[in-house]
N, C-alpha and C positions, 0 to 999 in steps of 0.2 A: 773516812766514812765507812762504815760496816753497812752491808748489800744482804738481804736474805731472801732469796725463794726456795721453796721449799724441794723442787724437781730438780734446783740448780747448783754446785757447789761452784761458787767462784776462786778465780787461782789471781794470776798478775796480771798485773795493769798492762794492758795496749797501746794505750794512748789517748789523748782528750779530744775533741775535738768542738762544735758552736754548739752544741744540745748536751752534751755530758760527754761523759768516758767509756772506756768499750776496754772489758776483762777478757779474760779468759777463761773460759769457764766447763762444766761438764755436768753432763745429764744423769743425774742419780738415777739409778738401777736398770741404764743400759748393760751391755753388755758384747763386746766391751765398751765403756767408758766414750761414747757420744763425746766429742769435744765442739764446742760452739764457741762465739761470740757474744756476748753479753752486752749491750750498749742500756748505759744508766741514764736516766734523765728526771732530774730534779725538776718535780712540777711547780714548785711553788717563785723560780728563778724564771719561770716563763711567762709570757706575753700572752694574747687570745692570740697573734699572729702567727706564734712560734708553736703551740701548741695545733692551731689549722695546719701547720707545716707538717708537724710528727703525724696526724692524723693522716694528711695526704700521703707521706711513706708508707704508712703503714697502707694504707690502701692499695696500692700501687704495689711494692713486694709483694703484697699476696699473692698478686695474683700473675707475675710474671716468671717465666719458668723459662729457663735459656742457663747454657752451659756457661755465658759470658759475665753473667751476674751473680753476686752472693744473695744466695735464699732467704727468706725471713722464713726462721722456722716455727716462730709462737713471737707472741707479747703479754705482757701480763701488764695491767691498768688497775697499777693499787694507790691509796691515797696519795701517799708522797711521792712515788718517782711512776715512772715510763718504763718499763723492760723490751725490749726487742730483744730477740735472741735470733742470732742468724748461723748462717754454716762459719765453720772457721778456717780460715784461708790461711796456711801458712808460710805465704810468700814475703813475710812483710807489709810494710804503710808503702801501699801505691805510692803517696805524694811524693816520695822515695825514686819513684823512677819518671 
């Protein structure tokens, strides 16, 4: 499946997880090169349950700010999918440890 926003160039897959997948991605014409998270989510695969779900994240990331959490740094809300774009963590998949 090919991903386009326009701020964002996507790189390799992260991993999938119950709402979609999450790339790796980078912020077009920082300086240097912004690296983020990118979590996809296919709206047209979700429920009104699941969709209330991404809506309460997203609510929620905005507005919590602590050293211990990865940031939500923008979303974009275009027809077909859900963007989150968050900081990028380069320790690995938590579920890992």
């Amino acid at each position: 499946m090919s991903h386009s926003l326009l701020e964002y160039r996507f790189g390799e897959l992260l991993g999938r997880g119950t709402y979609g997948t999450v790339y790796k991605g980078f912020k077009k014409g920082s300086k240097p090169e912004e690296t983020v998270a990118i979590k996809c989510v296919q709206k047209n695969s979700l429920s009104k349950e699941s969709i209330d779900g991404i809506v309460n994240e997203i609510s929620i990331t905005k507005r919590v700010k602590n050293q211990f959490i990865v940031e939500l740094k923008d979303f974009k809300w275009i027809e077909s999918h859900i963007y989150l774009i968050f900081e990028f963590c380069c320790g690995g998949d938590l579920a890992q440890y």
